[in-house]
C-alpha positions as CSV (number, residue, x, y, z in Angstrom):
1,X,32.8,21.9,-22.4
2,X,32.1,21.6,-19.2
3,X,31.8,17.7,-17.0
4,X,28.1,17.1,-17.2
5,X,27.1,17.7,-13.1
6,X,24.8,15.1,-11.4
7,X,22.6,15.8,-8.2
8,X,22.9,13.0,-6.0
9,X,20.3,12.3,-3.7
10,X,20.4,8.8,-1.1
11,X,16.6,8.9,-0.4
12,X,15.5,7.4,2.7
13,X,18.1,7.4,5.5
14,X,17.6,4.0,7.2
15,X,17.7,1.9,3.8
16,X,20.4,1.6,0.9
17,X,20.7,5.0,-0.5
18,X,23.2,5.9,1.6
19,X,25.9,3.5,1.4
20,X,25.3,2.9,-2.1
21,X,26.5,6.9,-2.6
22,X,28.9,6.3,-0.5
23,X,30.3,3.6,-3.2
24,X,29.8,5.9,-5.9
25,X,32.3,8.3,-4.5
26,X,35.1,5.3,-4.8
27,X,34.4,4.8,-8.4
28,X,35.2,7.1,-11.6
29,X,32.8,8.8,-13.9
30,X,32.6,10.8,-16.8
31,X,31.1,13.3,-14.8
32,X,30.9,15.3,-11.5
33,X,28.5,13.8,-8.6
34,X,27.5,16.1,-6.1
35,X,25.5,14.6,-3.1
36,X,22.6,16.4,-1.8
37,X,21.4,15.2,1.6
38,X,22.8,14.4,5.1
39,X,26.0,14.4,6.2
40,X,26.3,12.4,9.7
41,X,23.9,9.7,7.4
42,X,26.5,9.5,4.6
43,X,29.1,8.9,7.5
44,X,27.4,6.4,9.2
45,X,26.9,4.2,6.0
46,X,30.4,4.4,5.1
47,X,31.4,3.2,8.6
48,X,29.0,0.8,8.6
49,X,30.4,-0.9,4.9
50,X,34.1,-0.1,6.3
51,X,34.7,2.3,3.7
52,X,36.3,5.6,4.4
53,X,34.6,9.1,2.7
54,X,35.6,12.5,2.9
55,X,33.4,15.8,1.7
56,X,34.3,18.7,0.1
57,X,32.7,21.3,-1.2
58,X,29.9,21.1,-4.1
59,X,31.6,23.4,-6.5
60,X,35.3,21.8,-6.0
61,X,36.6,20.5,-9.3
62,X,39.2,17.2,-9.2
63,X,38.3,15.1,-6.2
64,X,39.7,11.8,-4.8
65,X,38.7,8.5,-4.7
66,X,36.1,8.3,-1.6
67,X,35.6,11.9,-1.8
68,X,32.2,13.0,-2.0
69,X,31.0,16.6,-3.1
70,X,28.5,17.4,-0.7
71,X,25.5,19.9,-0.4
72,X,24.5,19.3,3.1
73,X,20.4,19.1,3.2
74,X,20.5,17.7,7.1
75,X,17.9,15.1,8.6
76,X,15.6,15.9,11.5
77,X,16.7,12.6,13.5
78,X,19.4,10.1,13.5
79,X,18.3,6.6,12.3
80,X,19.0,3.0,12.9
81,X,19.7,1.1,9.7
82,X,16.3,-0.6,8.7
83,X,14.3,1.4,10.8
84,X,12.8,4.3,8.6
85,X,11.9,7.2,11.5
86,X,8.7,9.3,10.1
87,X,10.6,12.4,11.1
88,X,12.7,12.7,8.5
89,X,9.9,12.7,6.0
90,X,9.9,16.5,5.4
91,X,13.9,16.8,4.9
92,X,13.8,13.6,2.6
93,X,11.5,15.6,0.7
94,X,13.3,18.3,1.1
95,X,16.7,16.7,-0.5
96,X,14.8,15.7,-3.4
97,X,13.1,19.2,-4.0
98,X,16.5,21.2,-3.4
99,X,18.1,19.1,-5.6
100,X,15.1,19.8,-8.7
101,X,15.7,23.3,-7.5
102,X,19.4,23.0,-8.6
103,X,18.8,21.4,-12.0
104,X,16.0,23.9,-13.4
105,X,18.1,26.9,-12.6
106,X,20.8,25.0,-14.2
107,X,23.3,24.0,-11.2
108,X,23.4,20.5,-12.4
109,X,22.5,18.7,-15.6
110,X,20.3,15.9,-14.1
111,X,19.1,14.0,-10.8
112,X,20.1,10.6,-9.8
113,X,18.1,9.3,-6.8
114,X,17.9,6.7,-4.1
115,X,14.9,4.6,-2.9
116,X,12.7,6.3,-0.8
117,X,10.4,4.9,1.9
118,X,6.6,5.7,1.0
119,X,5.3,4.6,3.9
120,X,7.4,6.7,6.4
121,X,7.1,9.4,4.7
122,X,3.2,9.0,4.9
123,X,3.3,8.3,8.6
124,X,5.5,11.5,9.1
125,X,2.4,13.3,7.7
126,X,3.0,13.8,4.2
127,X,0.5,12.3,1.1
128,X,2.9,10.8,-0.9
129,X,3.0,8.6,-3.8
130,X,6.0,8.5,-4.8
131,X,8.7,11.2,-6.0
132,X,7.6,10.7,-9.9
133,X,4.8,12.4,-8.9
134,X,6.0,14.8,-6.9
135,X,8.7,15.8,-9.4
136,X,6.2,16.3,-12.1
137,X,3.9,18.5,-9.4
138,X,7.1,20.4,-8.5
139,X,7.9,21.3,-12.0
140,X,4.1,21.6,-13.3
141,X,4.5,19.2,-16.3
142,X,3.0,16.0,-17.2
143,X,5.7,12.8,-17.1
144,X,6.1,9.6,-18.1
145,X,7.6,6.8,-15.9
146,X,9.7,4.4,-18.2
147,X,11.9,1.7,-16.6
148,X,15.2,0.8,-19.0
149,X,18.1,-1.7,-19.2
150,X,20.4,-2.2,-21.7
151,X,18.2,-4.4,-23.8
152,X,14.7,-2.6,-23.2
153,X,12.9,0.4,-22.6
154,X,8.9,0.1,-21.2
155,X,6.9,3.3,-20.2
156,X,3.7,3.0,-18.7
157,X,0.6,4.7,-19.5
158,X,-0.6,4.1,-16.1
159,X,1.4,3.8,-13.0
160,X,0.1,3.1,-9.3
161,X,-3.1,2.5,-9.6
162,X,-5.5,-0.5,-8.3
163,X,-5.7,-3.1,-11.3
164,X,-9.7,-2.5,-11.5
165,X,-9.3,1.2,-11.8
166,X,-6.8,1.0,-14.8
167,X,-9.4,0.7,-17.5
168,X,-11.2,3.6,-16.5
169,X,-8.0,5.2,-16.8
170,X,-7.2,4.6,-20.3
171,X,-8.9,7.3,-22.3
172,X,-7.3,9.0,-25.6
173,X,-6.4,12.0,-23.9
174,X,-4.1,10.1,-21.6
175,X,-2.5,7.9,-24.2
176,X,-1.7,10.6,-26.7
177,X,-0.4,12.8,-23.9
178,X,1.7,9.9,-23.0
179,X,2.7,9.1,-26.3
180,X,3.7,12.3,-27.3
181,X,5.9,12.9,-23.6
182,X,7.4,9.2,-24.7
183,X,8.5,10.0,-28.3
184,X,10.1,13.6,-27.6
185,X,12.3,12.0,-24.9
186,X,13.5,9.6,-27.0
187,X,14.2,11.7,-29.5
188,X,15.6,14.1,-27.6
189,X,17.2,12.5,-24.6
190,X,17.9,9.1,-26.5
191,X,18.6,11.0,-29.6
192,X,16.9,8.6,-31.5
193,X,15.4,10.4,-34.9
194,X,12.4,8.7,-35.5
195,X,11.3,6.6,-32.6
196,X,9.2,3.4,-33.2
197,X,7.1,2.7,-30.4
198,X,5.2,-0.5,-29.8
199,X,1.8,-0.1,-28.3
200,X,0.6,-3.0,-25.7
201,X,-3.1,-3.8,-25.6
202,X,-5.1,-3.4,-22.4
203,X,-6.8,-6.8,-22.5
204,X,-5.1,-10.6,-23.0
205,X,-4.4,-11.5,-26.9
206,X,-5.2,-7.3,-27.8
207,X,-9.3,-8.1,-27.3
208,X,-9.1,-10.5,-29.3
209,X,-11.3,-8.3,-31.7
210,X,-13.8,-7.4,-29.0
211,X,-14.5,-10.8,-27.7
212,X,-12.3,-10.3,-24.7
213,X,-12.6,-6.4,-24.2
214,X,-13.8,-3.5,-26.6
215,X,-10.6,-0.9,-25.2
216,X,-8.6,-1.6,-28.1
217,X,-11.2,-1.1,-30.5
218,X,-12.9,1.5,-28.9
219,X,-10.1,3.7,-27.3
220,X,-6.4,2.7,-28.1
221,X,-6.5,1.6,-32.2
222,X,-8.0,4.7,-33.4
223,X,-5.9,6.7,-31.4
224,X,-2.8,5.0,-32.6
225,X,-4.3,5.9,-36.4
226,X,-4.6,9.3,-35.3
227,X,-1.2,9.8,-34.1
228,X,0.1,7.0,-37.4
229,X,-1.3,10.3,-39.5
230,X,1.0,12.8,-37.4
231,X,3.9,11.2,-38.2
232,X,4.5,9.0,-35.2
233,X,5.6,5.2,-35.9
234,X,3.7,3.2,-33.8
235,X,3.1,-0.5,-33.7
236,X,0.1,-2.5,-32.3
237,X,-2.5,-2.0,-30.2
238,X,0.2,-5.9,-29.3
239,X,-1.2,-8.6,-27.2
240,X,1.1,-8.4,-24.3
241,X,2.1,-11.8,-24.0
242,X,3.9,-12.4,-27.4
243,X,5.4,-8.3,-27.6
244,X,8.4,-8.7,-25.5
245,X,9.5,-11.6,-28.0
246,X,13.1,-10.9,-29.4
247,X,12.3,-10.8,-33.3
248,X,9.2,-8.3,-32.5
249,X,11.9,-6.0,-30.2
250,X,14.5,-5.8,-32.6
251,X,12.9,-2.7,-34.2
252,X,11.8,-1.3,-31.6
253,X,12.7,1.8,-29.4
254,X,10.7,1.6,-26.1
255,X,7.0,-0.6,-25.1
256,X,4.1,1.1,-23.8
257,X,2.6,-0.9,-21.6
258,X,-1.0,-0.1,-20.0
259,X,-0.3,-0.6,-16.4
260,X,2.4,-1.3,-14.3
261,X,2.7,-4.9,-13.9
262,X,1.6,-5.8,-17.4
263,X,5.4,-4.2,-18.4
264,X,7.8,-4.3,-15.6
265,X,8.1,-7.8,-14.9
266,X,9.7,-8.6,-18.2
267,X,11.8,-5.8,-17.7
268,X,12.8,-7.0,-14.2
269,X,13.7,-10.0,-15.5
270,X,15.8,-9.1,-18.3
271,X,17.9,-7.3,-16.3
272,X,17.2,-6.1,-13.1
273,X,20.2,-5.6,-11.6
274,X,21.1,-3.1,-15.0
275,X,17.6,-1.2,-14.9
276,X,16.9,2.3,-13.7
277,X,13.9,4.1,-13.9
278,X,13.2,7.4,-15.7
279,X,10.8,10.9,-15.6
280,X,10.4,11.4,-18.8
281,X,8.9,15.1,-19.8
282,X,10.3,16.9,-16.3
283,X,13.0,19.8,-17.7
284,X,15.7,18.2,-16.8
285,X,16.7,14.1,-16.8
286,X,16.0,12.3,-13.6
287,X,16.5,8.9,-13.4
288,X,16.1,6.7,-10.3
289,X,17.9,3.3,-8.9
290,X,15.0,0.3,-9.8
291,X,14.6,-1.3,-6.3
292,X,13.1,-0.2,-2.7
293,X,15.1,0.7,0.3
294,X,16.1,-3.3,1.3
295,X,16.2,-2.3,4.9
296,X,16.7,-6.0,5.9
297,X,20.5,-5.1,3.7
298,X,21.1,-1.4,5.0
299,X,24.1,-1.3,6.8
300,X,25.3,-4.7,5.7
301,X,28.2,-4.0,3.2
302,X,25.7,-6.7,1.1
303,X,23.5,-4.1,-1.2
304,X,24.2,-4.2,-4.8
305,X,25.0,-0.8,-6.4
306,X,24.6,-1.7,-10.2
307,X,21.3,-0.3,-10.8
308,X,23.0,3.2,-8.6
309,X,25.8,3.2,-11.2
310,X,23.3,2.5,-14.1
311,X,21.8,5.4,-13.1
312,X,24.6,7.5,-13.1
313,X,25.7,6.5,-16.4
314,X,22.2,7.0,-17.8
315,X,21.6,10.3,-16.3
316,X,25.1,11.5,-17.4
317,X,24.8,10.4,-20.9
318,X,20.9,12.0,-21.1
319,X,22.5,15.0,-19.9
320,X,24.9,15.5,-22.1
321,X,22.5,14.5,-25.1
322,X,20.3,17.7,-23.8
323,X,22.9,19.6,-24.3
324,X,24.0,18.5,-27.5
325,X,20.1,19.5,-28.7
326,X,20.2,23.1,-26.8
């Protein structure tokens, strides 16, 4: 069998990305990284850090320490470290939409990508809220965004949205689509058999049986009985203050929290520099470094590439768990 091929992609020039690929070519993996963005960038980032890098050709097999397969997706404009430029927002886009290209018609087995800078990429023109979403609109699926370390998975039914919009949001359509997207990926990209899910509440201590919110009772409970009666092994609706406990995880497979912040900060903390983020439900795995761009670091030598190298391990291994299930 073939070495499980990754897609590469830095993300936003003038931040991280960059020279945290550039690292990633001087370490081995169990599989074949092939970067997918600018060239005179990737240079510039390994002079910055004082590393050397040489590029070769995506296809080549056997590469060198600091070499770094390369499919060249070029900038419009040369940036400064920490200084985003709003040209570049169509070819960062572009890097990140070549490189979906490459994994649906099978080129690679999975994405691993950098931080990208929302706001440039909105100044240059271009309504974007992040590449989750424009992933899942490229591929014309539903996803789930799930953030993981060694120690714990979260997904969240909601992602970026104001705090007073997220009840609104949380109807029984969305949660069993979400639901659904988060137990096929773990069985299928986790290989897990029969996932057990725990469901947070949306309100503090789970309503407290209606007196502090009727969304549990109304919306998420008789949902979770619905989908109980399908098959799926599902705990709560949980208050989300006492789920993240040790003795309630150990049986656990992955949290759904409600919105974004009611989730990720434990996460964070339990690991941050180990945690990665995931698409769950695009057609391939993608998974995505857990930080922003740090443009106060790019250029430094100083930026930390754990969560990079988690991602490369957890794309790889996802990758070659789709294959064992093809």
């Amino acid at each position: 069998m073939r070495p499980v091929r990754l897609a590469l992609v830095p993300g936003e020039p003038a931040g991280v990305g960059p020279e945290l690929c550039v690292r990633a070519a001087w370490r081995a993996w169990d599989c074949e990284l092939v970067a997918v963005g600018d060239r005179p960038t990737l240079q510039r980032a390994a002079d910055a850090i004082g590393l050397s890098i040489a590029f070769t050709d995506a296809q080549a097999a056997d590469v060198a320490p600091g070499t770094l397969r390369l499919i060249e997706r070029p900038h419009a404009a040369a940036t400064a470290f920490g200084t985003p430029d709003p040209r570049n927002a169509h070819s960062v886009l572009d890097g990140l939409l070549h490189a979906a290209a490459c994994c649906r018609d099978g080129r690679f087995d999975g994405m691993v990508t950098g931080p990208v800078h929302k706001a440039a990429i909105n100044a240059g023109g271009v309504p974007y809220t992040g590449t989750t979403e424009l992933l899942a609109h490229d591929a014309g699926c539903d996803v789930v965004m799930m953030l993981a370390n060694p120690t714990l998975r979260v997904a969240l039914a909601t992602t970026h949205l104001p705090l007073r919009d997220v009840p609104d949001a949380i109807t029984a359509p969305l949660l069993e689509r979400v639901i659904d997207i988060l137990d096929a990926a773990l069985r299928s990209d986790f290989g897990i058999a029969a996932p057990r899910i725990a469901v947070l509440g949306l309100n503090p201590h789970a309503g407290e049986a209606g007196h502090l919110g009727l969304e549990e009772i109304e919306t998420i409970t008789p949902l979770l009985e619905r989908l109980r009666a399908r098959g799926l092994l599902l705990e709560g609706p949980l208050p989300a203050d006492t789920a993240f406990l040790p003795a309630r995880l150990a049986n656990v497979d992955a949290v759904l929290a409600m919105y974004h912040d009611q989730g990720l900060p434990v996460l964070k903390y339990a690991g941050f520099e180990s945690a990665v983020n995931l698409t769950l439900g695009l057609p391939y795995p993608r998974v995505a470094v857990d930080h922003g761009t740090a443009l106060e670091l790019a250029g430094s030598g100083r930026a930390d590439p754990s969560s990079l190298f988690a991602a490369i391990d957890q794309c790889a291994a996802l990758g070659r768990n789709r294959r064992r299930a093809a």
